[in-house]
CHARMM-style PDB file with segment names, atoms N, HN, CA, C and O in Angstrom:
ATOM      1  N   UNK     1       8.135 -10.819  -8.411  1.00  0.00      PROA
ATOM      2  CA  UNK     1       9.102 -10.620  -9.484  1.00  0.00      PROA
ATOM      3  C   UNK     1      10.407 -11.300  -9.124  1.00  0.00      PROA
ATOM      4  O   UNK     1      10.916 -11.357  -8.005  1.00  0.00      PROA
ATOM      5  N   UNK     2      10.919 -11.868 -10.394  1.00  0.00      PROA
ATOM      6  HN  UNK     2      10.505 -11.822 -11.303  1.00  0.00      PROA
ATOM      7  CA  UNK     2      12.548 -12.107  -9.982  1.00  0.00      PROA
ATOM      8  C   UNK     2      13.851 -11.024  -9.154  1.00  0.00      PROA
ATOM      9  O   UNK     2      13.994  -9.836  -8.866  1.00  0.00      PROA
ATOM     10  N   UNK     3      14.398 -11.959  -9.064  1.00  0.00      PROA
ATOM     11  HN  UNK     3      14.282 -12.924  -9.299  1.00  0.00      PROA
ATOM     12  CA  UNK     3      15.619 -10.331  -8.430  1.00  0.00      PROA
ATOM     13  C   UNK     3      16.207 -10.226  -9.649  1.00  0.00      PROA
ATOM     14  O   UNK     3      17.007  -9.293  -9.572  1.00  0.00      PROA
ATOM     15  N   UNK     4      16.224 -10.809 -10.975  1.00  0.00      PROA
ATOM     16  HN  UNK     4      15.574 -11.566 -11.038  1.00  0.00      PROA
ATOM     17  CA  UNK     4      17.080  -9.955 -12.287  1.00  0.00      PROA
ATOM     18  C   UNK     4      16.074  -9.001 -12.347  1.00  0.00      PROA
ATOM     19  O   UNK     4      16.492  -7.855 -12.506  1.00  0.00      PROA
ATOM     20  N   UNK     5      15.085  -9.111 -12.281  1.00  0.00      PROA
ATOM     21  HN  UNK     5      14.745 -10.043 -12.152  1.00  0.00      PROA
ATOM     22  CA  UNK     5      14.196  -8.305 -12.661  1.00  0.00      PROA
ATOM     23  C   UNK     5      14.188  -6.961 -12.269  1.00  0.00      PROA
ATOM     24  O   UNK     5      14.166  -5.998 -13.035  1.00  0.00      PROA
ATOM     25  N   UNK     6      14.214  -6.922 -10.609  1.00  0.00      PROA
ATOM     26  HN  UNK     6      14.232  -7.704  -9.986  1.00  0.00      PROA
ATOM     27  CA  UNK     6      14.166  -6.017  -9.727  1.00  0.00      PROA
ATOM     28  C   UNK     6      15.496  -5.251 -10.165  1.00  0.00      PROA
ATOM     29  O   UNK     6      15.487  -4.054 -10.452  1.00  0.00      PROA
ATOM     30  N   UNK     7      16.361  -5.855 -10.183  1.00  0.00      PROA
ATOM     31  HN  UNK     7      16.368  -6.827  -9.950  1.00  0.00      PROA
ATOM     32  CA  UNK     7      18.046  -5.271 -10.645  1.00  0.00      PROA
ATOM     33  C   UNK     7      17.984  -4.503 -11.927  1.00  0.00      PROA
ATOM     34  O   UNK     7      18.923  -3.734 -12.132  1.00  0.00      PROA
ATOM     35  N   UNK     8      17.016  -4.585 -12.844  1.00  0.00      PROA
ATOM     36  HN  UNK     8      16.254  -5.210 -12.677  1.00  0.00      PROA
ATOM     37  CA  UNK     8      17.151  -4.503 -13.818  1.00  0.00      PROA
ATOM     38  C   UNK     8      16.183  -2.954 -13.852  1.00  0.00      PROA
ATOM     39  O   UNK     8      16.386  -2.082 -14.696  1.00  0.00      PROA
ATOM     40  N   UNK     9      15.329  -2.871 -12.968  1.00  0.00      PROA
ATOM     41  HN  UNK     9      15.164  -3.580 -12.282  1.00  0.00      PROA
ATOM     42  CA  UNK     9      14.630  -1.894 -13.095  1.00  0.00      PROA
ATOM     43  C   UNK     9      15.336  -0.873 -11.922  1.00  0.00      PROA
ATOM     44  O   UNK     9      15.472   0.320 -12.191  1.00  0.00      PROA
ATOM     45  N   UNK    10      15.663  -1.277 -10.944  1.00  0.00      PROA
ATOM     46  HN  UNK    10      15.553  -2.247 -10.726  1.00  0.00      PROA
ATOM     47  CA  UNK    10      16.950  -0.716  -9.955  1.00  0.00      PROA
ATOM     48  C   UNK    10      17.728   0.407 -10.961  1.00  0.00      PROA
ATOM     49  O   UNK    10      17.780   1.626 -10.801  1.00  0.00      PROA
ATOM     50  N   UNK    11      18.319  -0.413 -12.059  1.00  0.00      PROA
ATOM     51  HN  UNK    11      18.277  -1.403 -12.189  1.00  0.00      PROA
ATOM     52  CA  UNK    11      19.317  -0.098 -12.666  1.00  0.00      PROA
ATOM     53  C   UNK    11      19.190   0.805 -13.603  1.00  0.00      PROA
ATOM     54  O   UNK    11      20.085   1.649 -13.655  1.00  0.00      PROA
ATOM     55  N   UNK    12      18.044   0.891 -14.613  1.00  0.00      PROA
ATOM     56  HN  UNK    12      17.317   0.205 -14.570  1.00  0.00      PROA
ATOM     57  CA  UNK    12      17.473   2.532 -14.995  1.00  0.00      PROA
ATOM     58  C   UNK    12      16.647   3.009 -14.272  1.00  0.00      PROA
ATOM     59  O   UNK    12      15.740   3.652 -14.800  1.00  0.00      PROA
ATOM     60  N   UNK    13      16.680   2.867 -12.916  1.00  0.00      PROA
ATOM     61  HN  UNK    13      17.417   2.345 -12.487  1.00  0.00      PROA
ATOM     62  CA  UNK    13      16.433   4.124 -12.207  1.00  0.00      PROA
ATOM     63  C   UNK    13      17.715   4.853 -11.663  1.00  0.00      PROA
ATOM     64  O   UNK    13      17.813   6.075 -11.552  1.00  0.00      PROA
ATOM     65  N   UNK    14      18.566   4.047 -11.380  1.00  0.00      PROA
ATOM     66  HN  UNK    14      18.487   3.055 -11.471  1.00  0.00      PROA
ATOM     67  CA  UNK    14      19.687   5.034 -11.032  1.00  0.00      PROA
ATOM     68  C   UNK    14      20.210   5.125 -12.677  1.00  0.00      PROA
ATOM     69  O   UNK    14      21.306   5.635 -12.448  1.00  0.00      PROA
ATOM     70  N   UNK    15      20.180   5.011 -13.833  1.00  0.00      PROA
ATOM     71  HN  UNK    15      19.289   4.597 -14.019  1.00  0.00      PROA
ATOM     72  CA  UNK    15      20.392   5.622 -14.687  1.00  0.00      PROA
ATOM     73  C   UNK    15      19.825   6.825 -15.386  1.00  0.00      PROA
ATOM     74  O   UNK    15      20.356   7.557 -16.220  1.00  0.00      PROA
ATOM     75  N   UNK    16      18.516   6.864 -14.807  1.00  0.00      PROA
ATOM     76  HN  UNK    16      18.084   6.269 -14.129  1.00  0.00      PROA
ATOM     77  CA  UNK    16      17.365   7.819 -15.509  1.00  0.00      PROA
ATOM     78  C   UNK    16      18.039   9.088 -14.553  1.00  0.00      PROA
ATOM     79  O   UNK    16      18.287  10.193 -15.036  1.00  0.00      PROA
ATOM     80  N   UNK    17      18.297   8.725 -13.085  1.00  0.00      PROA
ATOM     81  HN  UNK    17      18.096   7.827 -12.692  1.00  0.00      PROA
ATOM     82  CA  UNK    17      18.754   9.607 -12.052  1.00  0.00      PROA
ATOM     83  C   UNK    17      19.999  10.534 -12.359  1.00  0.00      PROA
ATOM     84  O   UNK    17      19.896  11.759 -12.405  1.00  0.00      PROA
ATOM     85  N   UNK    18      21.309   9.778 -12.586  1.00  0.00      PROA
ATOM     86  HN  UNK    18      21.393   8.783 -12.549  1.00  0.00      PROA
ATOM     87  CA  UNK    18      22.535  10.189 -13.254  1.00  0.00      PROA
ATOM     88  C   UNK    18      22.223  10.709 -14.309  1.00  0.00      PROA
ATOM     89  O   UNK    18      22.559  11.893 -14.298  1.00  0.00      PROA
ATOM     90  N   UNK    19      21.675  10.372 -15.354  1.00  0.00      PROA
ATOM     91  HN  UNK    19      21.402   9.410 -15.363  1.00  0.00      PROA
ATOM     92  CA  UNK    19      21.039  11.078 -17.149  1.00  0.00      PROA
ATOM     93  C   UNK    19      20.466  12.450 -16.586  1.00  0.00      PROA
ATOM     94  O   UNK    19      20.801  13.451 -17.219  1.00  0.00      PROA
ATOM     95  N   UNK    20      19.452  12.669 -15.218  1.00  0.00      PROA
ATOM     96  HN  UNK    20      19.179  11.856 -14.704  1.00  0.00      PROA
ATOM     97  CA  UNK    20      18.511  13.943 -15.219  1.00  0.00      PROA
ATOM     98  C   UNK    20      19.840  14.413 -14.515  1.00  0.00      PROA
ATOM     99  O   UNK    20      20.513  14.941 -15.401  1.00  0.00      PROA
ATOM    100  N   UNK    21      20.411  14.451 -13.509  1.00  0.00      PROA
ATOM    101  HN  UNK    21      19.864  14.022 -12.790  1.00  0.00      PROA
ATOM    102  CA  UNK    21      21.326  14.971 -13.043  1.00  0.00      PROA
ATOM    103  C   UNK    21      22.530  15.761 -13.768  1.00  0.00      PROA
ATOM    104  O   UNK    21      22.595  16.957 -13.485  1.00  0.00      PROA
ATOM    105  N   UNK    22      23.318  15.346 -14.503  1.00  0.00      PROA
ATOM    106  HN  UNK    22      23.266  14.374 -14.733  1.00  0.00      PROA
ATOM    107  CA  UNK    22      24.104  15.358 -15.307  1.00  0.00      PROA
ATOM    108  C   UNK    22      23.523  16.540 -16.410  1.00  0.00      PROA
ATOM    109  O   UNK    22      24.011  17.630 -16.708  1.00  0.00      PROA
ATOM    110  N   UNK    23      22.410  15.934 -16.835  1.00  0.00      PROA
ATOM    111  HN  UNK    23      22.014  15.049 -16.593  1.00  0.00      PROA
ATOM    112  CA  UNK    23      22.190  17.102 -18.119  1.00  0.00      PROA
ATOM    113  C   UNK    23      21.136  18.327 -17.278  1.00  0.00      PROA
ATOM    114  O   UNK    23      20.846  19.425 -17.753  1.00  0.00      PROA
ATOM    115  N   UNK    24      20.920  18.072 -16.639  1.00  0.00      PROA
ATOM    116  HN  UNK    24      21.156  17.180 -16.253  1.00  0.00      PROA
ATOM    117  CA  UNK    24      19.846  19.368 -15.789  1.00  0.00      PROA
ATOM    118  C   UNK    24      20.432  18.995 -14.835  1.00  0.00      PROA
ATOM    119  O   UNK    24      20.242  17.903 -14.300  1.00  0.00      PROA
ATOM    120  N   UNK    25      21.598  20.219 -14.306  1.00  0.00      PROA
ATOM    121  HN  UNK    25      21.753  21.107 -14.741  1.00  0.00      PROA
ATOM    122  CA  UNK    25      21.689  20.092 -12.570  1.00  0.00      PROA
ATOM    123  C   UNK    25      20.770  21.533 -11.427  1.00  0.00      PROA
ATOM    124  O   UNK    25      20.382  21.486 -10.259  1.00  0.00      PROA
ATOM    125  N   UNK    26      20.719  22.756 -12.560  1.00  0.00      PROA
ATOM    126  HN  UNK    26      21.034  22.795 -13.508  1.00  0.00      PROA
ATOM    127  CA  UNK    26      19.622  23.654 -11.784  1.00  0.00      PROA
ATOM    128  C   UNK    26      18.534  22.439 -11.072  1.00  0.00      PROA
ATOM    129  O   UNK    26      18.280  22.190  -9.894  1.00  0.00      PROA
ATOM    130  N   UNK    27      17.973  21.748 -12.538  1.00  0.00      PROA
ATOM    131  HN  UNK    27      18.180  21.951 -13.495  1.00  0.00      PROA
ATOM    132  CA  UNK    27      16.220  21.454 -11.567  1.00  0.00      PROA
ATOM    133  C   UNK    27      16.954  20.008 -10.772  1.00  0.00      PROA
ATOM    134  O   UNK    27      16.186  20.019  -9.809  1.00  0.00      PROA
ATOM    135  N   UNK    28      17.544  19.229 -10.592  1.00  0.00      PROA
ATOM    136  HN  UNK    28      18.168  19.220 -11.374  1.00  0.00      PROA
ATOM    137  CA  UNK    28      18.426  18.624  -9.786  1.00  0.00      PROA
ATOM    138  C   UNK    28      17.914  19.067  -8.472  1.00  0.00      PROA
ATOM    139  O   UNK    28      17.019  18.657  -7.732  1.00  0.00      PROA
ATOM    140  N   UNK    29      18.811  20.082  -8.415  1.00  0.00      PROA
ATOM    141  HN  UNK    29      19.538  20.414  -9.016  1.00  0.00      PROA
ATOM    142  CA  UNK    29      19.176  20.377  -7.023  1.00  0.00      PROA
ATOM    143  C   UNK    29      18.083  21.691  -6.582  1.00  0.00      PROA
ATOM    144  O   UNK    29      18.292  22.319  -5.544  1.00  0.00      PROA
ATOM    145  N   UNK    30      16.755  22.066  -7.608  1.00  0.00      PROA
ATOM    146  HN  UNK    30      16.585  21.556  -8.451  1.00  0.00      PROA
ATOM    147  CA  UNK    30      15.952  22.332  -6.935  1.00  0.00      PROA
ATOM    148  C   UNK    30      14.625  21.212  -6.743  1.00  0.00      PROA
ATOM    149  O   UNK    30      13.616  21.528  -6.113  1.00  0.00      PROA
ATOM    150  N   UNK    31      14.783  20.020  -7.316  1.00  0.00      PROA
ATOM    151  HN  UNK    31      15.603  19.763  -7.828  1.00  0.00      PROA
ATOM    152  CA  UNK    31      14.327  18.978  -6.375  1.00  0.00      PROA
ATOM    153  C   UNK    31      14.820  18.752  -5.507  1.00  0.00      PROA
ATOM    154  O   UNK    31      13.894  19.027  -4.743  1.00  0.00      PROA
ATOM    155  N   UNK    32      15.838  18.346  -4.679  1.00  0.00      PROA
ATOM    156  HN  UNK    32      16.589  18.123  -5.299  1.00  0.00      PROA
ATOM    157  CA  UNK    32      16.468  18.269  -3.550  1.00  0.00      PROA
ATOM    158  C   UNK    32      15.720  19.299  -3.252  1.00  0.00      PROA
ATOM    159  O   UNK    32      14.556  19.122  -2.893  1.00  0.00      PROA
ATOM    160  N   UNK    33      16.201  20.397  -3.338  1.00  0.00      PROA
ATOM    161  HN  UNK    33      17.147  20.540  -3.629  1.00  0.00      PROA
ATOM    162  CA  UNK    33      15.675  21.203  -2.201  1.00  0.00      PROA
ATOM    163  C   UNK    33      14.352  21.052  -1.733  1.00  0.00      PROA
ATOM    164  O   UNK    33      14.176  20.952  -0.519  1.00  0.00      PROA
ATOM    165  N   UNK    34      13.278  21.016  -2.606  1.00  0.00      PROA
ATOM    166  HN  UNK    34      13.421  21.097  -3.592  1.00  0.00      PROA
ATOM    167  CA  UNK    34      11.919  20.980  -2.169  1.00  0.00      PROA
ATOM    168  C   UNK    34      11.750  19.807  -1.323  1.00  0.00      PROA
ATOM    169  O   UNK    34      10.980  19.807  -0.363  1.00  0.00      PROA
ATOM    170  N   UNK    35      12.459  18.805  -1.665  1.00  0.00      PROA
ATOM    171  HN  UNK    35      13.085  18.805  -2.445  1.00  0.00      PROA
ATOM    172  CA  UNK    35      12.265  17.458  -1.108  1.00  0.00      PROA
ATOM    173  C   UNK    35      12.342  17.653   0.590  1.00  0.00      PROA
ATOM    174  O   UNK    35      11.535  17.551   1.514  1.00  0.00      PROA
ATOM    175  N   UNK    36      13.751  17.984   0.455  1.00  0.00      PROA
ATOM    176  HN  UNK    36      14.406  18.067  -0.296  1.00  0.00      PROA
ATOM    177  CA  UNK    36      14.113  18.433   2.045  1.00  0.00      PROA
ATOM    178  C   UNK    36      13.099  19.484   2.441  1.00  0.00      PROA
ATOM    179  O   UNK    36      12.587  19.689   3.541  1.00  0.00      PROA
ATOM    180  N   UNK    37      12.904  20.202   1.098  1.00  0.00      PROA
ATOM    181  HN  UNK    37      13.320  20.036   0.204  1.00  0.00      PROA
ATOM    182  CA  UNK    37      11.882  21.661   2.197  1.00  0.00      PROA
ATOM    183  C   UNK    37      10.571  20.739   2.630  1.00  0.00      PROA
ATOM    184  O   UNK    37      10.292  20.830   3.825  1.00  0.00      PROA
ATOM    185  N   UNK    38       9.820  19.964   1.930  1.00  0.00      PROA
ATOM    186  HN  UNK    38      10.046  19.890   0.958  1.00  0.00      PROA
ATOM    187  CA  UNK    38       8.777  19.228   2.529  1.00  0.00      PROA
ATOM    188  C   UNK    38       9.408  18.805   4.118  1.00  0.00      PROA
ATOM    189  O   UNK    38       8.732  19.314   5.012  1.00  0.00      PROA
ATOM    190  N   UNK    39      10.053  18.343   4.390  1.00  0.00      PROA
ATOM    191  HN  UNK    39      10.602  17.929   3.664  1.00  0.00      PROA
ATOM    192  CA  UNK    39      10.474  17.485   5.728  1.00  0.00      PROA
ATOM    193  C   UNK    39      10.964  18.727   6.643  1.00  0.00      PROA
ATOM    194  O   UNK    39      11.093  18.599   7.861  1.00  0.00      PROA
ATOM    195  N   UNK    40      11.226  19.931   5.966  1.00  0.00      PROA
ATOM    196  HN  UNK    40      11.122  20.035   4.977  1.00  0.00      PROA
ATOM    197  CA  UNK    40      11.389  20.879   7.084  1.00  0.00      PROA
ATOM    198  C   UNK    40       9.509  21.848   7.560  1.00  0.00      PROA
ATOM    199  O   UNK    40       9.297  22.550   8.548  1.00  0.00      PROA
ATOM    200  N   UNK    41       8.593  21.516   6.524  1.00  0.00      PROA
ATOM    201  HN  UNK    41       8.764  20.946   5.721  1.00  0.00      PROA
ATOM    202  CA  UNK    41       7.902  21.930   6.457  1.00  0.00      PROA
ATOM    203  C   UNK    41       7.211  21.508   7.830  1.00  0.00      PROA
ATOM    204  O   UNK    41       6.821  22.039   8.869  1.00  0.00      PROA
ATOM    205  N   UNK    42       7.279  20.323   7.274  1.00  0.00      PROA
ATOM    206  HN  UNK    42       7.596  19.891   6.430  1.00  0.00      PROA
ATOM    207  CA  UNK    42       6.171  18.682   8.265  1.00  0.00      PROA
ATOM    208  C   UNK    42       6.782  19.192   9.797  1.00  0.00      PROA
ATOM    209  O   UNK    42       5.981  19.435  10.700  1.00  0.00      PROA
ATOM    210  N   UNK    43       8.459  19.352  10.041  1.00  0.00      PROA
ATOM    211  HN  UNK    43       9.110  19.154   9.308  1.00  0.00      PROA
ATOM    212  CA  UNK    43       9.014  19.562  10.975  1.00  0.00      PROA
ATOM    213  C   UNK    43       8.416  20.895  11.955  1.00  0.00      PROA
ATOM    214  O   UNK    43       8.119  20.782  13.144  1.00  0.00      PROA
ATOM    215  N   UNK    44       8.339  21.968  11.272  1.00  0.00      PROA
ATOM    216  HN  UNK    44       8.580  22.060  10.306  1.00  0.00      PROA
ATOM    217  CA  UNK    44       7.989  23.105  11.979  1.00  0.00      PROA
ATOM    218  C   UNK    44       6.252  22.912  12.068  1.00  0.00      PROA
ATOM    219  O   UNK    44       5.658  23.755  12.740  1.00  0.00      PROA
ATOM    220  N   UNK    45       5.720  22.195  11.631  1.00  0.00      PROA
ATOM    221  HN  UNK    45       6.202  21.510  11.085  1.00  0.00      PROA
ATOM    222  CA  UNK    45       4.540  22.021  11.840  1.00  0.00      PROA
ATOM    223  C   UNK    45       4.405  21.324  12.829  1.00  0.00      PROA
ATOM    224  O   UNK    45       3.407  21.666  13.464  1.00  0.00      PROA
ATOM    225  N   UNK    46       4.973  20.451  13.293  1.00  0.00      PROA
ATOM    226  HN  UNK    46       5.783  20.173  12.777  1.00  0.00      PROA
ATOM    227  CA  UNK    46       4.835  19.115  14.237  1.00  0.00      PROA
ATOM    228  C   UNK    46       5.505  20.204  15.858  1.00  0.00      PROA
ATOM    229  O   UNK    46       5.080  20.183  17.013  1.00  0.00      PROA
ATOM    230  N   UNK    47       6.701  21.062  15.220  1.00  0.00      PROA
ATOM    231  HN  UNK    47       7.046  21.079  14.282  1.00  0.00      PROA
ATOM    232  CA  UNK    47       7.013  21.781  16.689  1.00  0.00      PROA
ATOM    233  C   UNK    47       5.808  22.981  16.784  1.00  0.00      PROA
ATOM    234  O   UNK    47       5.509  23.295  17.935  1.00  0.00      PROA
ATOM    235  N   UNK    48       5.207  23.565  15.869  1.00  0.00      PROA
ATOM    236  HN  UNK    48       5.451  23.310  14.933  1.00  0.00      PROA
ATOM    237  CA  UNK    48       4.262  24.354  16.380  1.00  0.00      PROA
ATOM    238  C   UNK    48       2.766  23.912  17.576  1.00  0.00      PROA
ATOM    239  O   UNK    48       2.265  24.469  18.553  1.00  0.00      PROA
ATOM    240  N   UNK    49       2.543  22.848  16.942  1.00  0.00      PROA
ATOM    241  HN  UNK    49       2.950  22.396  16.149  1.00  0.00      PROA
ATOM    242  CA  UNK    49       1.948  21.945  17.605  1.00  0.00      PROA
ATOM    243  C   UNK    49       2.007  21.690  19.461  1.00  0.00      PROA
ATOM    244  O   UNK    49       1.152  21.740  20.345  1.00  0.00      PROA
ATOM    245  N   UNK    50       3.457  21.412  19.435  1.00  0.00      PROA
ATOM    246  HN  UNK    50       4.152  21.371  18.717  1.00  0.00      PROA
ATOM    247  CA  UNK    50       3.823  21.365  20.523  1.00  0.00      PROA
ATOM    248  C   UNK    50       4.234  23.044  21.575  1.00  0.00      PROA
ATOM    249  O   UNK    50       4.237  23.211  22.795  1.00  0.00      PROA
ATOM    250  N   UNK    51       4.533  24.020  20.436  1.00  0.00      PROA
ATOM    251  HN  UNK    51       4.530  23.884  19.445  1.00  0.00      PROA
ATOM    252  CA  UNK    51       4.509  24.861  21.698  1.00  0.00      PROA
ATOM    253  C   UNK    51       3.705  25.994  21.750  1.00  0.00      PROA
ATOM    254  O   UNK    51       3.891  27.094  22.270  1.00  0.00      PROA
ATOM    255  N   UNK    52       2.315  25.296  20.804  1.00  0.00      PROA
ATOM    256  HN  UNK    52       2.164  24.402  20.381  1.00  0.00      PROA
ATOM    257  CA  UNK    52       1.133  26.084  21.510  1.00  0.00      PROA
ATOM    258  C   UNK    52       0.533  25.023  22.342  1.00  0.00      PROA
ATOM    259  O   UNK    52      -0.630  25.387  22.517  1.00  0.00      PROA
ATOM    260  N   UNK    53       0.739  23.812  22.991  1.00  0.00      PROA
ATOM    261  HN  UNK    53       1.684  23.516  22.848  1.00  0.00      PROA
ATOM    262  CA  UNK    53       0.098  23.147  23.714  1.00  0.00      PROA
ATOM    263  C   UNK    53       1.216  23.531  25.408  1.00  0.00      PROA
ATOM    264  O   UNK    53       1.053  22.964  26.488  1.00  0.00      PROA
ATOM    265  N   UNK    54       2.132  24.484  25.138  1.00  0.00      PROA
ATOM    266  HN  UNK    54       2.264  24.945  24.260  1.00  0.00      PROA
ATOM    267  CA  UNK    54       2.489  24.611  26.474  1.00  0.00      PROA
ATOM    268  C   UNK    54       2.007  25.751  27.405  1.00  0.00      PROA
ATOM    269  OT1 UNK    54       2.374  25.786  28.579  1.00  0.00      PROA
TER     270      UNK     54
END
């Protein structure tokens, strides 16, 4: 693809982003949260791992 192209689709995605944000900030910021809760999830999984192997 071109880079107008790429820019162009770049560009309503951070618009679609600001639009959901703005008019829904509850489910906003309970995406964030889940997002991060996945990576805390993966996290305590990866240390359990490790301290039943001690």
């Amino acid at each position: 693809m071109s880079k107008w192209i790429k820019r162009i689709i770049a560009l309503f995605v951070v618009a679609f982003v600001l639009f959901f944000v703005f008019t829904r900030p509850e489910q906003s910021a309970l995406a964030v949260r889940t997002f991060f809760g996945a990576f805390e999830s993966i996290y305590r999984f990866f240390e359990s791992l490790v301290t039943q192997g001690k």
